[in-house]
C-alpha positions as CSV (number, residue, x, y, z in Angstrom):
1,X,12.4,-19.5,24.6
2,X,12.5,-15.8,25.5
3,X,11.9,-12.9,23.9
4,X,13.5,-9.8,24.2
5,X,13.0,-6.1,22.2
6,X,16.6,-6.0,20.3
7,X,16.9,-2.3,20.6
8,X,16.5,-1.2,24.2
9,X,16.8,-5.0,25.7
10,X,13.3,-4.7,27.8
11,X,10.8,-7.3,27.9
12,X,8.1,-7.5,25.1
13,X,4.8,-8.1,25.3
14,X,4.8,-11.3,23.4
15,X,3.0,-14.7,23.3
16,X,5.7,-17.7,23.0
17,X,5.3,-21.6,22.6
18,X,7.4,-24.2,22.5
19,X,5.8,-27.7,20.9
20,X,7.9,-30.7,21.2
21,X,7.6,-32.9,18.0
22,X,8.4,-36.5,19.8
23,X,11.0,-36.4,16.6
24,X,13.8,-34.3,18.5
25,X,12.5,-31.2,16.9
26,X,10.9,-27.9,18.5
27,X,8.4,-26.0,16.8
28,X,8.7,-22.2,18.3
29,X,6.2,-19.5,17.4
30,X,6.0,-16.2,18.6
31,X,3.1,-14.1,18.4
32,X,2.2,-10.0,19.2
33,X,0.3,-7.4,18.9
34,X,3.2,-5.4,18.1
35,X,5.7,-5.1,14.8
36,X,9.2,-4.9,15.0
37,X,12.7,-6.0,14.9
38,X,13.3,-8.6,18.2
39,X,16.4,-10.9,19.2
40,X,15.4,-14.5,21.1
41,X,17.3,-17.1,22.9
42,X,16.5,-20.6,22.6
43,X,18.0,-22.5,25.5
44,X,18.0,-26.3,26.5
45,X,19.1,-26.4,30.6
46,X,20.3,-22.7,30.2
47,X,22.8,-22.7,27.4
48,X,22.3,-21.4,24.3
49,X,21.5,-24.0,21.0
50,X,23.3,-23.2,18.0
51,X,21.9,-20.1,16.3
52,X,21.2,-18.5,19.2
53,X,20.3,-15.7,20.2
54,X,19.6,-14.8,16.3
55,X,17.4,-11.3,15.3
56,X,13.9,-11.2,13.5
57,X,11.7,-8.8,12.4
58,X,7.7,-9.1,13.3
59,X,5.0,-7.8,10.8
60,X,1.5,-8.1,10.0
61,X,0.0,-9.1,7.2
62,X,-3.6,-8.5,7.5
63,X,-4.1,-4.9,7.3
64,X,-7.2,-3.2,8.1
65,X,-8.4,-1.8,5.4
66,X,-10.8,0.6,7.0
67,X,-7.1,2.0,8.3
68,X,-5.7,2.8,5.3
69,X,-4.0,6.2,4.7
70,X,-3.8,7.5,1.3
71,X,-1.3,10.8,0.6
72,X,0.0,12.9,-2.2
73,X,-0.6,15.5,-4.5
74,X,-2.4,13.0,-7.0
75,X,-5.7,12.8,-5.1
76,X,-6.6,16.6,-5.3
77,X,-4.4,17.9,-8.7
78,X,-3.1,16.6,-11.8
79,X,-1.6,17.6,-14.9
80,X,-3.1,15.9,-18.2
81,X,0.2,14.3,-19.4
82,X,2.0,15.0,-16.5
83,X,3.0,11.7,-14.1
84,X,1.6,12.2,-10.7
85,X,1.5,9.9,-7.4
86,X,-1.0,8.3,-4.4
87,X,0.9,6.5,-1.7
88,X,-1.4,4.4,0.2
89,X,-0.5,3.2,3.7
90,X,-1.1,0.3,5.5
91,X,-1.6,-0.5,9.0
92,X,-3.1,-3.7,11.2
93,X,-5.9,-3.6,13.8
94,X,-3.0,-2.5,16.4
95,X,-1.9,0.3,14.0
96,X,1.5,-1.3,13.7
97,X,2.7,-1.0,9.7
98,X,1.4,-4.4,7.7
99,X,2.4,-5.4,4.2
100,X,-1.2,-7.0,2.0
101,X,-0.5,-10.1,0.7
102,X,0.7,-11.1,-2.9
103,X,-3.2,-12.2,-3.8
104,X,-4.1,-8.2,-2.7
105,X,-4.3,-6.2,-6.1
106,X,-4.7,-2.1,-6.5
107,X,-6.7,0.1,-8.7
108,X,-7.5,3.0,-9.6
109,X,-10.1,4.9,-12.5
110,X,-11.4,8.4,-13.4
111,X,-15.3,9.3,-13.6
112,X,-16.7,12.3,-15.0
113,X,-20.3,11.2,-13.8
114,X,-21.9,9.8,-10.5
115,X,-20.7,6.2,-11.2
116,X,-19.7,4.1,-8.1
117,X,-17.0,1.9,-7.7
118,X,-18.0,-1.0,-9.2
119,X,-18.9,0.8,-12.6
120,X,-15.3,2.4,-12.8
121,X,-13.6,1.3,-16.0
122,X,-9.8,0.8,-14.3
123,X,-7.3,3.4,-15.3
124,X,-3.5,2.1,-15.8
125,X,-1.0,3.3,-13.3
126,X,2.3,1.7,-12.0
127,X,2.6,0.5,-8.8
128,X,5.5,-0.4,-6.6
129,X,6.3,-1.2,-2.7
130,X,8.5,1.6,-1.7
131,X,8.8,0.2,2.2
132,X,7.2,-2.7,4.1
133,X,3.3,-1.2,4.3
134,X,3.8,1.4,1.5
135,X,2.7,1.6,-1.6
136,X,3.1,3.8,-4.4
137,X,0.6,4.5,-6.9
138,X,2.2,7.0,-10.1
139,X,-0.7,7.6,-12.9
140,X,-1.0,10.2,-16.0
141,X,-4.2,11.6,-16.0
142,X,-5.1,12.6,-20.0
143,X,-8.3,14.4,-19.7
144,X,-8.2,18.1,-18.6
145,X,-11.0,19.3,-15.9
146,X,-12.8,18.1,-13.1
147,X,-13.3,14.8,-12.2
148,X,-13.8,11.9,-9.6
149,X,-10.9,9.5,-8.9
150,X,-11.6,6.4,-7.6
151,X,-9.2,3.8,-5.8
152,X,-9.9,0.5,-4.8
153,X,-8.6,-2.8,-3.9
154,X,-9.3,-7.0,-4.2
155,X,-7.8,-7.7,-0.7
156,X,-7.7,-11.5,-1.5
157,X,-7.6,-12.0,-5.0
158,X,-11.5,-12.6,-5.6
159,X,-12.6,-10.0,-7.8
160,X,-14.2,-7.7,-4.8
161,X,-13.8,-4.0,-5.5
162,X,-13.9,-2.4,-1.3
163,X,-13.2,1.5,-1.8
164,X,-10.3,2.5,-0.1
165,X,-10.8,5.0,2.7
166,X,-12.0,8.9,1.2
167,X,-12.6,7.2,-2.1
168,X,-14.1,8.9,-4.6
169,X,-11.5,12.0,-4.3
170,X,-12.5,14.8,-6.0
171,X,-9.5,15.3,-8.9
172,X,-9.0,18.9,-10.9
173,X,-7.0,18.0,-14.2
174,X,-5.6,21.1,-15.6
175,X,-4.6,21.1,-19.5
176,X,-1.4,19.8,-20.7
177,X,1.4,21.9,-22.4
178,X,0.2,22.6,-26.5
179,X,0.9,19.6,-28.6
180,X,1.2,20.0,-32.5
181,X,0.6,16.6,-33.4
182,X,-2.8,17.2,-31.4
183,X,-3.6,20.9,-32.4
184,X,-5.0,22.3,-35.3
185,X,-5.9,25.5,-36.9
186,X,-9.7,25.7,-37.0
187,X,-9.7,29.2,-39.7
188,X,-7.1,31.4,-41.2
189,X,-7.8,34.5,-43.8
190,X,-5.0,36.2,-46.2
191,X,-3.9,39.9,-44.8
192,X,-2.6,42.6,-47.3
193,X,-0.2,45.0,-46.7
């Protein structure tokens, strides 16, 4: 089998084997330290089976945590009512994009105090992939003032809570707009003309 970059043609630096199964089946696998979109040719006495050359995309899926990079106006400034977002990231030990696994779980919570991560009552937020290694986090804070946000992760589904990287961020919630099912009149006196 070889493997070639589809884009530019040139040779990629990639590990290939070919495994005969005794059954009249090949098990191929391909293996780099780099993501992307390649094109490879499977040949028996130089022509082409059927199927190839066919295209396929490379990507990681163990990201380094420790590598994660977390954006957006949500980690520095919020609005108390007011939907805000975190995009976190990912990247493997080669720093080519890698997508967590479906086991690996986000969270997020507010503290007013000194509490660490693993004290952190978790705040609700929704969360979607918006590209292979990104990940959008879109919260509504509801407490006006300063405070710590925390976000964390379970990489592999066993209850761990590991701090994503600059986490606690410190978090300014301003007020909300008035509300009158919320605001009340705390004194009033009768004027005379």
């Amino acid at each position: 089998a070889e493997l070639v970059k589809a884009k530019d043609e040139d040779k990629a630096v990639v590990e290939t084997s070919v495994v005969d199964n005794g059954d009249g089946t090949y098990r191929l696998e391909w293996r780099s330290k780099f993501s992307g979109t390649f094109t490879t040719r499977v040949t028996v006495d130089g022509d082409d089976v059927r199927g190839s050359p066919r295209t396929f995309t490379l990507t990681s899926s163990n990201p380094e945590i420790s590598k994660t990079l977390l954006e957006g106006g949500g980690l520095e400034r919020a609005i108390a009512g007011d939907a805000t977002d975190i995009t976190c990231s990912f990247f493997d030990q080669f720093n080519n994009t890698a997508s967590p696994s479906d086991a690996f779980r986000f969270f997020m919570g507010f503290d007013k105090g000194k509490a660490k991560v693993g004290e952190v009552e978790p705040a609700s937020f929704e969360g979607s992939w918006k590209e292979v290694g990104k990940y959008t986090m879109r919260y509504v804070a509801t407490e006006s003032g300063p405070c710590k946000l925390h976000v964390w992760c379970d990489p592999s589904g066993k209850d761990e809570r590991v701090a994503l990287p600059g986490s606690p961020f410190a978090l300014v919630v301003g007020p909300g707009q008035a509300s009158t099912s919320t605001s009340q009149v705390a004194g009033w006196s009768k004027l005379q003309k």
